[in-house]
Structures are given as structure tokens and as C-alpha cells.
py3Dmol code that shows the C-alpha trace and the ligand (Angstrom):
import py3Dmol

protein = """\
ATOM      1  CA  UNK A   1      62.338  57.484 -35.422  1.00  0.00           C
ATOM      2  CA  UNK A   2      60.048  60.175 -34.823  1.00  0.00           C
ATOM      3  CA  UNK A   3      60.602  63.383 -34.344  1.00  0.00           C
ATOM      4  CA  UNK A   4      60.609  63.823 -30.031  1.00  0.00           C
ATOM      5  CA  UNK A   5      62.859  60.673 -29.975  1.00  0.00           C
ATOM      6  CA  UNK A   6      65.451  61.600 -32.556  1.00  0.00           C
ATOM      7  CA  UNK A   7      66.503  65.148 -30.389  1.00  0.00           C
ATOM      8  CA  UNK A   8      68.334  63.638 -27.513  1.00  0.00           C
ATOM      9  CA  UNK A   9      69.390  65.481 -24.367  1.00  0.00           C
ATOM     10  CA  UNK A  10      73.191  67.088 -24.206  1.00  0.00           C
ATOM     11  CA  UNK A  11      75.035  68.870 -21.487  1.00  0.00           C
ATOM     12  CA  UNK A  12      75.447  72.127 -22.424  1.00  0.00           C
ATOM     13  CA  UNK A  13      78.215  74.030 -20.380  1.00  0.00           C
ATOM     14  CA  UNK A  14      78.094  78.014 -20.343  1.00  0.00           C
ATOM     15  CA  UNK A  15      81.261  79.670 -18.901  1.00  0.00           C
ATOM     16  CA  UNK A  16      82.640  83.137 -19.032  1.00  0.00           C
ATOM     17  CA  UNK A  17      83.861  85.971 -16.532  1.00  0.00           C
ATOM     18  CA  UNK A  18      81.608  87.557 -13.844  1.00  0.00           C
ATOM     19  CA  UNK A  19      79.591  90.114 -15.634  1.00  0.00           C
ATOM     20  CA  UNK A  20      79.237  88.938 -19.317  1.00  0.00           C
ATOM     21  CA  UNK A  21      75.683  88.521 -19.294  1.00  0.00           C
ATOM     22  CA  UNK A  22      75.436  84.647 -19.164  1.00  0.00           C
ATOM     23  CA  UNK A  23      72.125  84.490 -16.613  1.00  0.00           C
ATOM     24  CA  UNK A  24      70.778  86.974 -19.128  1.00  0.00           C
ATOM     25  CA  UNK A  25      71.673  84.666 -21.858  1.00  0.00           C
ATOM     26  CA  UNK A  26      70.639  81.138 -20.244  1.00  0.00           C
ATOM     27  CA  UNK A  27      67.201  82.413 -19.452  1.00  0.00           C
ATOM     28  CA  UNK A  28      66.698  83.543 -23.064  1.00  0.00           C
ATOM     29  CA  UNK A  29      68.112  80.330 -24.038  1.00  0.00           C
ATOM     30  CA  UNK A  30      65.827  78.452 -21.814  1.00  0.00           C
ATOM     31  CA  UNK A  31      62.568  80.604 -23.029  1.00  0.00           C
ATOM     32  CA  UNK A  32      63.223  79.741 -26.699  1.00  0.00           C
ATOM     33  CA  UNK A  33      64.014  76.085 -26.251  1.00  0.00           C
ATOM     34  CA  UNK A  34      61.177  73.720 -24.558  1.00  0.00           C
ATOM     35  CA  UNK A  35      63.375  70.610 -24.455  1.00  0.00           C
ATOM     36  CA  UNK A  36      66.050  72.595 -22.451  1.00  0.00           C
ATOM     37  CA  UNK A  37      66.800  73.467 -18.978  1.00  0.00           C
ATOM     38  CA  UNK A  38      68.729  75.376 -16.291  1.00  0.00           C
ATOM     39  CA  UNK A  39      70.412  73.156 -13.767  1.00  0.00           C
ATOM     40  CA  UNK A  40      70.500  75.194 -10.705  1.00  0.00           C
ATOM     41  CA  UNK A  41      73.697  75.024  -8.795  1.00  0.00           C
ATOM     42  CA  UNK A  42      74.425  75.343  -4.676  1.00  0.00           C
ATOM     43  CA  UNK A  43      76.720  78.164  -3.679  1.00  0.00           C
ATOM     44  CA  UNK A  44      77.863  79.579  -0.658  1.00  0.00           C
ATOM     45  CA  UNK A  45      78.462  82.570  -1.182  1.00  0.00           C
ATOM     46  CA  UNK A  46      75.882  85.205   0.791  1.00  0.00           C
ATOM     47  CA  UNK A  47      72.865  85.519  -1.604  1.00  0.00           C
ATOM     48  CA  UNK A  48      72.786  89.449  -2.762  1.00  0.00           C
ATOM     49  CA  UNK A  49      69.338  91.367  -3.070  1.00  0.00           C
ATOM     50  CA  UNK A  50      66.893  90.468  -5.483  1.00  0.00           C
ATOM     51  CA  UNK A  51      68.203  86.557  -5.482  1.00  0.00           C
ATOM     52  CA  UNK A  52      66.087  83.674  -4.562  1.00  0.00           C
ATOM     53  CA  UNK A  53      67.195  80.660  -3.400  1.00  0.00           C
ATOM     54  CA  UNK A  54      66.527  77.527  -5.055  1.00  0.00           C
ATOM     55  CA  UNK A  55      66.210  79.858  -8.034  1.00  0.00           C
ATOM     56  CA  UNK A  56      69.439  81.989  -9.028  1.00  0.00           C
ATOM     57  CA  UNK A  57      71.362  79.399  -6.374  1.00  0.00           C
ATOM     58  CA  UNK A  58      70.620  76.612  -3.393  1.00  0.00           C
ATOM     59  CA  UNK A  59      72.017  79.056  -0.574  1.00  0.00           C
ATOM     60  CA  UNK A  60      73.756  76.999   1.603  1.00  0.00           C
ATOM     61  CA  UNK A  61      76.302  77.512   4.542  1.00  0.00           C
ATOM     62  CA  UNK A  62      79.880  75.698   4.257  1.00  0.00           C
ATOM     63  CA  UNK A  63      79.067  72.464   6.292  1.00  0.00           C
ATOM     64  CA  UNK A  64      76.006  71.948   4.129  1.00  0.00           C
ATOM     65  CA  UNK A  65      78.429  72.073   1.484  1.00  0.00           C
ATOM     66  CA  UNK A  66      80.690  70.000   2.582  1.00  0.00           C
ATOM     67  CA  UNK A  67      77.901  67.226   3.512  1.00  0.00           C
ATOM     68  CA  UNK A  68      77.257  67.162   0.382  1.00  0.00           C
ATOM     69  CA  UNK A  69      80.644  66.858  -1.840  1.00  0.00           C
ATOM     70  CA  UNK A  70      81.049  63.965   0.941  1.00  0.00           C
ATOM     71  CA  UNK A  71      77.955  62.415  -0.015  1.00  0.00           C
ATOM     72  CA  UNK A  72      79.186  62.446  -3.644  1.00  0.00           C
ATOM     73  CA  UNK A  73      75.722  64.802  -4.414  1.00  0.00           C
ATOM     74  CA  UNK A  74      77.992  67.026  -6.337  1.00  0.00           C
ATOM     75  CA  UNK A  75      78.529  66.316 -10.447  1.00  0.00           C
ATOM     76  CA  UNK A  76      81.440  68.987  -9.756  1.00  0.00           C
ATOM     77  CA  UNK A  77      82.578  71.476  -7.934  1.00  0.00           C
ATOM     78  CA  UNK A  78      85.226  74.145  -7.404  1.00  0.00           C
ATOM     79  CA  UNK A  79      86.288  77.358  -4.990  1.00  0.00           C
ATOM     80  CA  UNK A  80      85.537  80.305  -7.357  1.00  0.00           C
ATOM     81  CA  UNK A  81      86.428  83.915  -5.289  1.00  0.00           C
ATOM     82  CA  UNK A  82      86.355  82.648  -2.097  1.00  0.00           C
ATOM     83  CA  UNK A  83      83.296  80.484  -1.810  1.00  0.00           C
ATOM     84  CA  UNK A  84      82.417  77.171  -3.276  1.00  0.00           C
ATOM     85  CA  UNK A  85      80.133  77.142  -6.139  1.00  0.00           C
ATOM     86  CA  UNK A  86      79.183  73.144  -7.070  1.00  0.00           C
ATOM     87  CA  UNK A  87      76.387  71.732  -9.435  1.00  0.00           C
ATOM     88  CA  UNK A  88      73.726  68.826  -7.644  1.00  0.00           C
ATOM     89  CA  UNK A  89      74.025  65.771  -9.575  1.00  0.00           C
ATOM     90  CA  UNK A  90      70.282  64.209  -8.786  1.00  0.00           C
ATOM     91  CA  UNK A  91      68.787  67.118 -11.171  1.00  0.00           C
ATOM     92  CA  UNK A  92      70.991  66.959 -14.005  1.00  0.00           C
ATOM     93  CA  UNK A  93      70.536  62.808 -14.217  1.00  0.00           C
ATOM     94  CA  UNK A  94      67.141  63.088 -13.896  1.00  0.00           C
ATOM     95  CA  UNK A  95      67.018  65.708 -16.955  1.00  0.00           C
ATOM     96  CA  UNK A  96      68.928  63.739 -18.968  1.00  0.00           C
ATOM     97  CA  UNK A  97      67.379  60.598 -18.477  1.00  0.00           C
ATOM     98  CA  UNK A  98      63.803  62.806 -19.419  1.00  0.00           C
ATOM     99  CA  UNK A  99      65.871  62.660 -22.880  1.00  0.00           C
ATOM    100  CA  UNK A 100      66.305  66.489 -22.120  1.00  0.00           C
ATOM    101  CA  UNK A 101      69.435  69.013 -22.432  1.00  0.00           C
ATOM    102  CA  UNK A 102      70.916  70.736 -19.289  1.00  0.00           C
ATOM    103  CA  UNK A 103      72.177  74.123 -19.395  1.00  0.00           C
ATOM    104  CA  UNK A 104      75.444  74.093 -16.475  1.00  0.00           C
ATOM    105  CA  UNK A 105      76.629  77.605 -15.779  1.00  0.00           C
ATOM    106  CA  UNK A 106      79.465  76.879 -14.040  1.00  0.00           C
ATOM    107  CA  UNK A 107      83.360  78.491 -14.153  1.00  0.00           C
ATOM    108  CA  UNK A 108      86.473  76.946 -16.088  1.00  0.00           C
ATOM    109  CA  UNK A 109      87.797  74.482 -13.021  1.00  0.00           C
ATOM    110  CA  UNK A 110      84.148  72.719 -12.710  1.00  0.00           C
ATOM    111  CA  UNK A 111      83.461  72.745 -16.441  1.00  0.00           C
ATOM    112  CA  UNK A 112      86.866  70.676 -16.759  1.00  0.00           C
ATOM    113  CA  UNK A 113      85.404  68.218 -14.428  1.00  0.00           C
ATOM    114  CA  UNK A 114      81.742  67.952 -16.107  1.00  0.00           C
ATOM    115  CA  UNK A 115      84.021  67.321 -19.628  1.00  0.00           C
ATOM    116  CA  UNK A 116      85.794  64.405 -18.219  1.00  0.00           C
ATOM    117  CA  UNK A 117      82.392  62.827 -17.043  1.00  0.00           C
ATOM    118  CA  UNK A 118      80.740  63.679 -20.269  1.00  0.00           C
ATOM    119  CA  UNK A 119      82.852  63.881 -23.249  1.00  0.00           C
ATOM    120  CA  UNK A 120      80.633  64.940 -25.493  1.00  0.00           C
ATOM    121  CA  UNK A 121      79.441  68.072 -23.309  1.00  0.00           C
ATOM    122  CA  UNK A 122      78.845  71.228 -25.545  1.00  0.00           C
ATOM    123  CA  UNK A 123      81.116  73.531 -24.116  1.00  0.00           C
ATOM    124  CA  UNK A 124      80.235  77.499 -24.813  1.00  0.00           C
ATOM    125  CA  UNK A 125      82.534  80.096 -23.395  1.00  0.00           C
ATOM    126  CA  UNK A 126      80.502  83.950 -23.772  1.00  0.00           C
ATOM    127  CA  UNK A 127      82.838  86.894 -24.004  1.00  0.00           C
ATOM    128  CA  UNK A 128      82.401  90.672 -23.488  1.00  0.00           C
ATOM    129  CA  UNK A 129      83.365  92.144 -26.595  1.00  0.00           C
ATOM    130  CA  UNK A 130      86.167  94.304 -24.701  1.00  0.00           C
ATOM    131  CA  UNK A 131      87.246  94.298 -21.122  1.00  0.00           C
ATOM    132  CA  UNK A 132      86.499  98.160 -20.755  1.00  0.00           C
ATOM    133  CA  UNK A 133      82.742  96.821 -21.320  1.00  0.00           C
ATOM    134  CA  UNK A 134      83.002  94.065 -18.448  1.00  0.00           C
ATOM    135  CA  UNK A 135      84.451  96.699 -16.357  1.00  0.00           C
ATOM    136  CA  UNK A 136      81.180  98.863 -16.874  1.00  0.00           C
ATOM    137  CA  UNK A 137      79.122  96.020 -16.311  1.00  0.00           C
ATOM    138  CA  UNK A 138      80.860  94.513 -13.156  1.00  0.00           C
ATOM    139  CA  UNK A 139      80.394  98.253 -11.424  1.00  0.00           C
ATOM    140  CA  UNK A 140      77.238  99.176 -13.511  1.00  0.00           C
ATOM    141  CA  UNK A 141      75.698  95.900 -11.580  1.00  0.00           C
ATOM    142  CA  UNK A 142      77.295  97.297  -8.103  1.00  0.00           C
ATOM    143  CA  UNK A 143      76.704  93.658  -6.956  1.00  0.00           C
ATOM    144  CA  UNK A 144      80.408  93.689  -5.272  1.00  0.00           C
ATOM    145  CA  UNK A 145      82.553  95.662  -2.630  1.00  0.00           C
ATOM    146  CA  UNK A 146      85.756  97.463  -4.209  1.00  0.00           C
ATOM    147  CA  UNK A 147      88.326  94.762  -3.839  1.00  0.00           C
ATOM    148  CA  UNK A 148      85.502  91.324  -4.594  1.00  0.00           C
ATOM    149  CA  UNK A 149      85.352  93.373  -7.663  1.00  0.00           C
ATOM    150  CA  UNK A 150      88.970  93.840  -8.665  1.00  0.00           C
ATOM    151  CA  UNK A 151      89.275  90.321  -8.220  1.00  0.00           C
ATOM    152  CA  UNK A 152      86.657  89.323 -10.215  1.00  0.00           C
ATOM    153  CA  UNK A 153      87.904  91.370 -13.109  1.00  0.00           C
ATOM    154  CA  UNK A 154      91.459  90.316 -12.349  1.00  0.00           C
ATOM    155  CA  UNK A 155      90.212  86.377 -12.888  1.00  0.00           C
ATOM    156  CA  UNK A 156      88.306  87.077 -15.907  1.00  0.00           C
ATOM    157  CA  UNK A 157      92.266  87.271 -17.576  1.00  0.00           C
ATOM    158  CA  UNK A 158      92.842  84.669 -16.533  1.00  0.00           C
ATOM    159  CA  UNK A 159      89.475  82.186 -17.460  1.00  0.00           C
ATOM    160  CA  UNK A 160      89.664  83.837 -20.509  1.00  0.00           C
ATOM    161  CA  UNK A 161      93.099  82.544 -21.497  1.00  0.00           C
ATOM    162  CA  UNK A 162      92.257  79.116 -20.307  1.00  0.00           C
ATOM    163  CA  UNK A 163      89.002  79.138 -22.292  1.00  0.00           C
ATOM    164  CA  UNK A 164      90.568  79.251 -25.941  1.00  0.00           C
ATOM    165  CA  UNK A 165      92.137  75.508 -25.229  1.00  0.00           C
ATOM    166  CA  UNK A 166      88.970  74.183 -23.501  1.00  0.00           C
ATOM    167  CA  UNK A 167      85.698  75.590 -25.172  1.00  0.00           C
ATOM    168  CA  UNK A 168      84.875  74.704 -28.701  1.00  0.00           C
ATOM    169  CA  UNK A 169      82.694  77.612 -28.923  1.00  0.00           C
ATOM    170  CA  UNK A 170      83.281  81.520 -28.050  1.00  0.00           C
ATOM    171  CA  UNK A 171      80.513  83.790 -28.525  1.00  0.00           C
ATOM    172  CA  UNK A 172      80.967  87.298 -28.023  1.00  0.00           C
ATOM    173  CA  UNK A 173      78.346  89.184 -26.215  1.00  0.00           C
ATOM    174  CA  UNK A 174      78.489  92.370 -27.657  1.00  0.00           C
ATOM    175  CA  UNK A 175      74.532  92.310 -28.926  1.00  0.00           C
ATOM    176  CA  UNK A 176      72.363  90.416 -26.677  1.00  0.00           C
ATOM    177  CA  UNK A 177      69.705  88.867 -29.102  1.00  0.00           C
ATOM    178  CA  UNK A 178      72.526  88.031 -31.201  1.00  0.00           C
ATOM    179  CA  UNK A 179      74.495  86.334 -28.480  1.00  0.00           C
ATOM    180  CA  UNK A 180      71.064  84.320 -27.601  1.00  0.00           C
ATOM    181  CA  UNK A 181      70.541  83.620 -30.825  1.00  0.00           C
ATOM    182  CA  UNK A 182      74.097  81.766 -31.368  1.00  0.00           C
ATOM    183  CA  UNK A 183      73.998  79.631 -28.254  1.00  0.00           C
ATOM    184  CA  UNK A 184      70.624  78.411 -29.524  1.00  0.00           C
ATOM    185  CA  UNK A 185      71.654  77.524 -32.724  1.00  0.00           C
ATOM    186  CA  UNK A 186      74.720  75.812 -31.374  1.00  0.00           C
ATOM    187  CA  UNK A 187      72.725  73.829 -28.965  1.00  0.00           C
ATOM    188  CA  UNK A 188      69.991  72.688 -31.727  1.00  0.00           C
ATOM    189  CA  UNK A 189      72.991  72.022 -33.958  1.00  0.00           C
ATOM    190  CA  UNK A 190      74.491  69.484 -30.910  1.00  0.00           C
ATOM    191  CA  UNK A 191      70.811  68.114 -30.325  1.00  0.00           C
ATOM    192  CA  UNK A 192      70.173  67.244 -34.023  1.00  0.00           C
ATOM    193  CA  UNK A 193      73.768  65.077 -34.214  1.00  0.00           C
ATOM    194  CA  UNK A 194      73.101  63.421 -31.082  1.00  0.00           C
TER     195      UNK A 194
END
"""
ligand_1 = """\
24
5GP
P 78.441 84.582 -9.267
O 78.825 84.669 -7.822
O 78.827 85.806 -10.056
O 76.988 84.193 -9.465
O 79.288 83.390 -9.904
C 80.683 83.410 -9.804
C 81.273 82.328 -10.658
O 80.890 81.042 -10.186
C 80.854 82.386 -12.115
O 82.007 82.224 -12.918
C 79.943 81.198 -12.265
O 79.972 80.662 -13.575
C 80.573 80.233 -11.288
N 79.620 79.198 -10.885
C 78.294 79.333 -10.649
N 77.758 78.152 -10.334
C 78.757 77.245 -10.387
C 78.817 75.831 -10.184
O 77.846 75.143 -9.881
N 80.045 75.263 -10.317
C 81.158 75.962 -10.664
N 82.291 75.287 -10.800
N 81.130 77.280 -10.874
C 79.950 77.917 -10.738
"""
view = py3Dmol.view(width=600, height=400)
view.addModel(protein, "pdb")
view.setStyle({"model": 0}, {"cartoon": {"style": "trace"}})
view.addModel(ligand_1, "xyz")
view.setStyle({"model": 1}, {"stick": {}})
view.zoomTo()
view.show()
């Protein structure tokens, strides 16, 4: 086996709370690994400045949505603060049948969903290294009204709790290259047993 065929493509899924820096992290990710891409999921939730569609998210409204889940174009998805959030299935086959991995950055509920399709998914959950810090962030980033934000911090409890039982590995991103530099490892680590 030569070298290209023995590195085989993996689902990588990248949770943590609103905030924690995992866009940051995935593009680094993405940057320092050729074989490796983002899947780009379909949201919708109103797309805030600076956002492109088909880019950070497919922008879609509800009945779009909808069409789609009942089309069965969805490889998951799940109601995260209010609007749907789901991943297209067509792009992640298509990667992995290029013999490529697939970054998901998707929430807890969808993640559980991607893990029963694909049991050996890698699953990473990224932490903030102290919720005083994600608090900071969350307003520093002034993405959110008062109250979207108070939820989003309230949920991040909560998906933290549930990530301990469900995510092999927790990386805490408290320095940035360092954080990058541990999901890439992992991920070569889960490429070279494949
Ligand atoms: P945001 O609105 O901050 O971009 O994302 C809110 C939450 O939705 C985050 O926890 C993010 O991981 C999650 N999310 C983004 N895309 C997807 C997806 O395709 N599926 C699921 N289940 N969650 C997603």
C-alpha cells in the first residue's frame, strides 16, 4: 500500500458551546491538513453580518428546511436555540468516497445521530478553559441580543455535561495554536489506524 491509499477518510465531529472558538479552530485545522475538509451545514437561523452563505452556512428559510429532512438530504439534524441547524448528506458521501476526512461542526443532539450512522466517527468536544472566558467571548463577539445570549450560555451547562459520556476527546481551548495543534494530531492519529 502506498502512502495516499493507506490514510483513509474519517468523520471527524467538532462540538462545543457557542463561543469556544471551534470555526476558528476548523479552519486552522482545515489549512494544515490537505486530505481534510469542512462539511458545510444548512441553518435557518438569520445569517449575521460578515457571513456568507454557502460558506459559514446554506441560509435557508424553514420550508426549505423542511423539504429537505423530507427528502432524507439531511445526514442529521436537530433544533439548536430556536432554529434548525442540519448537515447535507450528498457532500459528506461524496468526501468520503474521495477517500477524504470530513470535519462536522455540529451540536451534541446531531453528533449523537452522525455516531449511530458511523461508529467509528472521531468525536472532539473543544472547551473554554473557564466559563467566565466563554462569557467574554459570547459578548466580546456581540453576535446576539441580551436574552439569545443568556440562553446560549445557559445551554453550554448543559452540552458540556452531556459531552464527558459522548466525546472521546476534550480539548481545552485556552491557547489557540495549541488547541489546533491537538485536534490535528488527533485526527492524523484516527487517519493513520484507519
Ligand atoms: P451558531 O448559530 O453559533 O453558528 O451555531 C449554534 C449551534 O449549532 C452550535 O452549537 C453549532 O455547533 C450547531 N450547529 C451548527 N451546524 C450544525 C449542524 O449542521 N447540525 C447540528 N446538529 N448542529 C449544528
Amino acid at each position: 500500500m502506498n502512502q495516499a491509499e493507506d490514510k483513509q477518510g474519517r468523520v471527524v465531529i467538532v462540538s462545543g458551546p457557542s463561543g469556544v472558538g471551534k470555526s476558528t479552530i476548523c479552519g486552522e485545522v482545515v489549512k494544515r491538513l490537505d486530505n481534510v475538509c469542512l462539511s458545510v451545514s444548512a441553518t435557518t437561523r438569520p445569517k449575521s453580518p460578515g457571513e456568507v452563505d454557502g460558506e459559514d452556512y446554506w441560509f435557508l428559510p424553514e420550508s426549505e428546511f423542511r423539504e429537505r429532512i423530507d427528502n432524507d438530504l439531511l445526514l442529521e439534524y436537530a433544533e439548536v436555540f430556536g432554529s434548525l441547524y442540519g448537515t447535507p448528506r450528498e457532500k459528506v458521501d461524496e468526501v468520503l468516497r474521495a477517500g477524504k476526512t470530513v470535519i462536522l461542526e455540529i451540536d451534541v443532539q446531531g453528533a449523537k445521530q452522525v455516531k449511530a450512522n458511523f461508529p467509528d466517527a472521531v468525536m472532539i468536544f473543544i472547551l473554554p478553559p473557564s466559563t467566565k472566558v466563554l462569557a467574554d467571548r459570547m459578548n466580546g463577539r456581540g453576535r446576539d441580543d441580551a436574552d439569545i445570549a443568556e440562553e446560549r450560555l445557559d445551554g453550554a451547562g448543559a452540552e458540556i455535561a452531556a459531552a464527558w459520556q459522548y466525546y472521546k476527546y476534550m480539548v481545552i481551548n485556552d491557547d489557540l495554536h495549541q488547541a489546533v495543534a491537538e485536534c490535528v494530531q488527533i485526527i492524523k492519529n484516527a487517519q493513520s489506524e484507519s
